[in-house]
C-alpha positions in Angstrom: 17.8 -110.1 -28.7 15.7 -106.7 -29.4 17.6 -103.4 -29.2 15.2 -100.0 -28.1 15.0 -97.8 -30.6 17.1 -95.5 -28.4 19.6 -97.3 -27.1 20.0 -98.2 -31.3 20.5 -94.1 -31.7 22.8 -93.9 -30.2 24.8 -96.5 -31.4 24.6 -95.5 -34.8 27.6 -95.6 -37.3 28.4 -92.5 -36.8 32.2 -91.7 -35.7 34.7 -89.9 -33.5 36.8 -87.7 -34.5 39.5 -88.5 -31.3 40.7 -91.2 -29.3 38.6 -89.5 -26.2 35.7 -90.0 -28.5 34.8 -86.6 -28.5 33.6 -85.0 -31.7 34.3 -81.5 -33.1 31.8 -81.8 -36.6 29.3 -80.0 -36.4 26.7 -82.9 -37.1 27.5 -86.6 -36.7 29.0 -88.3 -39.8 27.9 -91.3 -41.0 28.8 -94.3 -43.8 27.8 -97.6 -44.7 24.7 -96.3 -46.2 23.6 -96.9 -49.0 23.9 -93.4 -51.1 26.2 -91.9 -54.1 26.8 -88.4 -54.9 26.4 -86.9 -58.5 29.0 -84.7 -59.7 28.7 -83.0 -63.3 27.1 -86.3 -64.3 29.1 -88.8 -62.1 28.4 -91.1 -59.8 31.0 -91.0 -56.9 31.0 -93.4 -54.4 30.8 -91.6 -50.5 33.1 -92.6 -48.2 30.4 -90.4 -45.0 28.3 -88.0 -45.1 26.3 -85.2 -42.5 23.4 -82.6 -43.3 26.6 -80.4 -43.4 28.9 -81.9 -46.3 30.2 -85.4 -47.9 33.6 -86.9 -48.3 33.7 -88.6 -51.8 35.9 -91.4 -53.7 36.7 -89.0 -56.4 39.9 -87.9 -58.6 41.1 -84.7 -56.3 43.1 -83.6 -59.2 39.8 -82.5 -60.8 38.8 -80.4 -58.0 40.2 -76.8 -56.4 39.7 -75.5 -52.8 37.0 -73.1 -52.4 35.4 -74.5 -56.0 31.5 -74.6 -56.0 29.9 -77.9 -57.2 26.5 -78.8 -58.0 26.2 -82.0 -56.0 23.2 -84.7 -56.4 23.1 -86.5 -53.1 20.8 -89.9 -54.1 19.5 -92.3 -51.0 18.2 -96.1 -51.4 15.9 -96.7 -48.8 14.0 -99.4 -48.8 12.8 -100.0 -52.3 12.7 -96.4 -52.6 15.4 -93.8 -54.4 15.2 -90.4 -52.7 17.5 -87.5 -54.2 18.5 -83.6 -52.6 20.3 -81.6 -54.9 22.4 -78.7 -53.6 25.4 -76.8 -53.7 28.7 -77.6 -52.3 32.4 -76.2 -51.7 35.3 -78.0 -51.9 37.1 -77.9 -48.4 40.0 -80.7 -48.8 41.1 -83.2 -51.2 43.9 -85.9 -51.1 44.5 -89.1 -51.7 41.5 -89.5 -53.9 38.9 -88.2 -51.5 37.2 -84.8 -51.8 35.4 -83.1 -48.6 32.4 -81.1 -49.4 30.7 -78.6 -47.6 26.9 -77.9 -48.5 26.3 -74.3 -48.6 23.8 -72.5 -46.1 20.3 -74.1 -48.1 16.8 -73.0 -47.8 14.3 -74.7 -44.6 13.2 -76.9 -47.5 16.4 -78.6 -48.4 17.4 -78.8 -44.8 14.3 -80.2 -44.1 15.0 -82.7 -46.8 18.6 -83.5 -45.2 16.8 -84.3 -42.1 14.0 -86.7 -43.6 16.7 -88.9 -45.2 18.7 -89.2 -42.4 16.2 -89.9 -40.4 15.0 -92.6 -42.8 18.2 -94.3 -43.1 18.7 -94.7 -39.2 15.1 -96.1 -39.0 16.4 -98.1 -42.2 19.2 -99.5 -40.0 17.5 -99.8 -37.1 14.6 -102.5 -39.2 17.7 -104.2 -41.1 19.2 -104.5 -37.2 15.9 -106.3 -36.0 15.6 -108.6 -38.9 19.5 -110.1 -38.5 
C-alpha cells in the first residue's frame, strides 16, 4: 500500500522527548540514517542528529564541556557521499555518547543542513515505497 508523501513526513524517525510526545529540541532529531561524524580524523558512529547538533558513539573521557570541535558530518544518499563541515561544542557526555551542538553557521552551511535532510527523508520515503 502507497503512503502520501505527507502523511510519510510526518511519520518520520524522528523522536519525542516525553511520554506526552511533546518535544522541547529545537529541530526534530533523527537516526537510522545512514551518516558518521569525523572527529580529529575519526569516524564516530551517530547515534541522532538535527541541523542543530549530533549525539555520537564516542570515548567521553576524550572530550570537556564547553570544548570546540571541528566536526565532519558525512551523508550516503543514494549512491552519493555528501559532507558539511562545521564547528561544534560539547554540551554532554556519558556513558560513551557525546552531544554536540553546531555553532551559529553561515546561510550557506545552514542551507547545506537543510539539503541533506531533506534528501535523506526523500531517501526514506523511496526506500519506504520499494519494501
Amino acid at each position: 500500500m502507497s503512503m502520501k508523501f505527507g502523511t510519510f513526513l510526518n511519520n518520520t524517525n524522528s523522536y519525542k522527548d516525553s511520554e506526552y510526545g511533546e518535544s522541547k529540541r529545537r529541530y526534530s532529531r533523527r537516526e537510522n540514517d545512514r551518516c558518521v561524524a569525523v572527529i580529529n580524523n575519526q569516524p564516530h558512529p551517530i547515534y541522532n542528529w538535527s541541523v542543530g547538533g549530533v549525539l555520537v558513539n564516542a570515548d567521553d573521557r576524550l572530550y570537556a564541556v564547553d570544548e570546540s570541535v571541528p566536526v565532519t558530518m558525512k551523508f550516503k544518499i543514494g549512491s552519493e557521499v555528501k559532507a558539511v563541515e562545521q564547528t561544534a561544542r560539547v554540551i554532554r557526555r556519558a556513558a560513551g555518547k557525546v552531544a554536540l551542538q553546531f555553532v551559529p553557521r553561515d546561510t550557506s552551511t545552514n542551507g547545506q543542513m537543510q539539503h541533506i535532510l531533506n534528501d535523506c527523508i526523500t531517501d526514506q520515503f523511496v526506500e519506504s515505497q520499494l519494501a
